[in-house]
N, C-alpha and C positions, 0 to 999 in steps of 0.2 A: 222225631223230636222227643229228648226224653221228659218227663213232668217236670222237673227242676225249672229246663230250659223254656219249658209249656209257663209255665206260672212265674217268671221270671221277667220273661217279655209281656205278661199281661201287668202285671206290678210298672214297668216301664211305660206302656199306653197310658194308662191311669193319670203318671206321674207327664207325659207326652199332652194329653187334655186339659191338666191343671195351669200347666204355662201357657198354653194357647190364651187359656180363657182367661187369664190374668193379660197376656197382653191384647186381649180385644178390647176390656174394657180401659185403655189409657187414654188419655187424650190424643198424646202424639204417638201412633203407634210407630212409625219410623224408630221414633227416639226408642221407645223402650224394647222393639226386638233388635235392636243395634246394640242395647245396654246388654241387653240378655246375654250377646252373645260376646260381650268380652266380661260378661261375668263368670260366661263358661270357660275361658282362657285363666281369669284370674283365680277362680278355682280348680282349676287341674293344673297350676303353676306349680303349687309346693312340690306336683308329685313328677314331675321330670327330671329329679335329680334320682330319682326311686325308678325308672323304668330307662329302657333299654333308650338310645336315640335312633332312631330310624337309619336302614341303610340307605343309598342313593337311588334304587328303583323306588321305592318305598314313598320318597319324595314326593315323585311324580304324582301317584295316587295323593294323598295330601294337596298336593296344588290343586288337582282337579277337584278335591272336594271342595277347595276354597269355594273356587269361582262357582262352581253349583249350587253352595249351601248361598250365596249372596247372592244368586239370580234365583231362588227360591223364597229368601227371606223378602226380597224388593218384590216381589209378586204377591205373596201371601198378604202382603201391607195391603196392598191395593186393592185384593179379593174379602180382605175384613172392612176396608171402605165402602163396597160397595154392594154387602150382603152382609144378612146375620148369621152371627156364631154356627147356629142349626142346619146350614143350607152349606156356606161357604166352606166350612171346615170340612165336612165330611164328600163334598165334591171336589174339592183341591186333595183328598187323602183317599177316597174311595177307588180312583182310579188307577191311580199310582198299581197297587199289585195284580191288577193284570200286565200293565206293560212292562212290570217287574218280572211274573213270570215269561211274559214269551222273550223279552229281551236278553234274560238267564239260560232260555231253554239253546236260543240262536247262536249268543255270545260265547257262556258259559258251558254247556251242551249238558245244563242240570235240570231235567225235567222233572216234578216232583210226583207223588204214586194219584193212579186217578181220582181216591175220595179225597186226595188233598188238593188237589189241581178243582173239584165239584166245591169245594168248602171256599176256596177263594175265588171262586164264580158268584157263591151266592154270599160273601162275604164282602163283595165289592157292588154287587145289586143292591143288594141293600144300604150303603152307605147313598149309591146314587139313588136308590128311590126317598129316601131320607131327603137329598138336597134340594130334588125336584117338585117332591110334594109334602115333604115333612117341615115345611117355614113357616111361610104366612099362609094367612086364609084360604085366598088366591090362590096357592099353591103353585105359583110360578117363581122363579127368580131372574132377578136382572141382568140382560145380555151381557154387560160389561164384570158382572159378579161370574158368571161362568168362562167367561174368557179369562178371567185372571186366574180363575181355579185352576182352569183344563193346563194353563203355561205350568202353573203353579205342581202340576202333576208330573209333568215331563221333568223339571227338576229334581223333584222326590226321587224318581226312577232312576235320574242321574244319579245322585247322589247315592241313593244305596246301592247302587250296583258296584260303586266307586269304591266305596265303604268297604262292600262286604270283600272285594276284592284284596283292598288296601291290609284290611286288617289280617286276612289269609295269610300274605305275603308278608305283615311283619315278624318281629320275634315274638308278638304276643296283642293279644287285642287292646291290652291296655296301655304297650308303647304308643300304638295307630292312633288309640282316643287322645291321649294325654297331649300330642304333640299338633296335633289336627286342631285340638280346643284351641292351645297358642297361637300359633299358624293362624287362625283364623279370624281370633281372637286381634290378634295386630293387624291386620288386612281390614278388617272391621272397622278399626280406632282410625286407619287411613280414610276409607272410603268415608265417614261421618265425617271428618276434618275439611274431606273436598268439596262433599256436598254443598253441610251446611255450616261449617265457617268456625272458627274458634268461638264464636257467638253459645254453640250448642252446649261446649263442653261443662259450663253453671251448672245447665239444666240435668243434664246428666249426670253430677257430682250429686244435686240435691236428691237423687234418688239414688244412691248407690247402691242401698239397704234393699232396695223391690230387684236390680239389676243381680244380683248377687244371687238372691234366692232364687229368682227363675232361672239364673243362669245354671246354679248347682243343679238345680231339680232337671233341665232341660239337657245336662253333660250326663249326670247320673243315668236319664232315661236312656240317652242316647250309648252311651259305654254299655248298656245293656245287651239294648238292638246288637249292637259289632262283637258284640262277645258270644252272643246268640248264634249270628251268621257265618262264624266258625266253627260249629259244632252241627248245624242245621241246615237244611237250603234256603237260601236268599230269598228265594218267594215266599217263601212258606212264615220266616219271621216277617219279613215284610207286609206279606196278608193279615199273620196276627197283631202288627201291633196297631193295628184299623181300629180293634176294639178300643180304641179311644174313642171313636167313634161315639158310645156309649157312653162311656164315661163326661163325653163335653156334652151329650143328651141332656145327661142330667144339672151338669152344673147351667144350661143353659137355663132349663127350668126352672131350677131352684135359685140361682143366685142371679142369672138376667131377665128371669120374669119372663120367657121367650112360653109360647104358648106350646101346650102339648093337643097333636092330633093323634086321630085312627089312623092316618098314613107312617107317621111317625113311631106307632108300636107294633104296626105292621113290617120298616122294615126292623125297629128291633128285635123283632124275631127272628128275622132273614140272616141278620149280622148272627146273632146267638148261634143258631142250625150250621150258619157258614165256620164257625170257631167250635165247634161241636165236630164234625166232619173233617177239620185242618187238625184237629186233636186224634181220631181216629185214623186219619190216614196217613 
């Protein structure tokens, strides 16, 4: 992974944590990571007259990231219901790049070199000793808050693997983003419509301005990731862009008042050593 690509994909996490934590704190979180994601649509709109249109294999991958990225986002809803920002985020994302990489090594037959394979060991430790004792006092989280993570993880796994494949096989990573955002973006406007009724759509017009901006920031991050896992192995971005991890650390602290413990800068340190090691290897 060369530095560009190193520092590229952590700019991305950054940018990955900030919409998270914007859409924890909404009232209805349904609504607004629904919003988000055909904000993501309606900003990558301008730019598919600008890239290639996907050939017919090409498709296929896009469908499946549909249905992945919507069985991810209806989990992650539920996993922010039923845990805080500190716990739930980083156990719905910490696991994800191990079954990243063995599903890569099995699937794909891209096994990465061993201090970078050691780096996203202790790169995904630490995200889970973060969830499990870096919350509340207690230091537990609730049964129904890691059930929604762990689903919540198997989707991730989908999805990027989906991605990083999709985007290989396009003409270029940013026809794959561009056309994936729509795609997904109109499967989205569907599934809210069934849900919850033309009743939602008010609600969601009155925030267009929040939908928009997480939406860009959430396409932006994301265009990164797949631009990335064309030039890189799929676990190995996958691992680094955890280090959001960190970054929702902080916004946890500082903007939701979420308490900081010694479990908590114990595994910050673990995450760092593990992006320290996925750099050198």
């Amino acid at each position: 992974m060369t530095t560009a690509v190193f520092l590229a994909v952590l700019a991305a996490a950054a940018m990955h944590a900030i919409w998270n934590a914007l859409i924890k704190v909404r009232l209805d979180r349904f609504a607004s990571i629904q919003l988000m994601t055909i904000g993501m649509g309606v900003a990558a709109l301008p730019l598919a007259g600008l890239v290639d249109v996907p050939a017919g294999r090409v498709w296929l991958w896009i469908a499946a990231s549909v249905a992945l990225h919507t069985g991810y986002r209806l989990f992650l809803v539920k996993a922010y219901a039923n845990g805080d920002l500190a716990q739930t985020y980083p156990l719905a994302r910490g696991t994800a790049p191990l079954l990243t990489t063995l599903a890569a090594a099995v699937i794909l037959f891209e096994v990465p070199r061993p201090l970078a394979i050691f780096g996203i060991v202790l790169l995904s430790a630490g995200t889970l000793l973060m969830s499990f004792r870096g919350g509340s006092p207690a230091g537990t989280v609730g049964g129904r808050a890691v059930t929604y993570a762990l689903i919540t993880s198997l989707f991730v796994t989908g999805y990027t693997l989906t991605d990083g494949s999709g985007a290989r096989l396009a003409a270029t990573a940013s026809s794959y983003a561009v056309w994936l955002f729509v795609t997904d973006a109109a499967s989205t406007l569907v599934l809210v419509l069934f849900l919850r009724g033309r009743a939602i759509v008010p609600r969601m017009l009155g925030e267009w301005r929040a939908g928009l901006f997480t939406g860009a920031l959430a396409a932006a991050a994301y265009w990164i990731a797949m631009w990335a896992m064309t030039t890189a192995p799929i676990a190995s971005v996958a691992a680094l862009r955890e280090t959001s991890i960190l970054f929702a650390l902080g916004i946890s602290v500082v903007a939701l008042r979420e308490p900081v413990t010694g479990w908590r800068v114990v595994s910050a340190v673990a995450i760092v050593a593990g992006v320290v090691a996925l750099r050198l290897g």
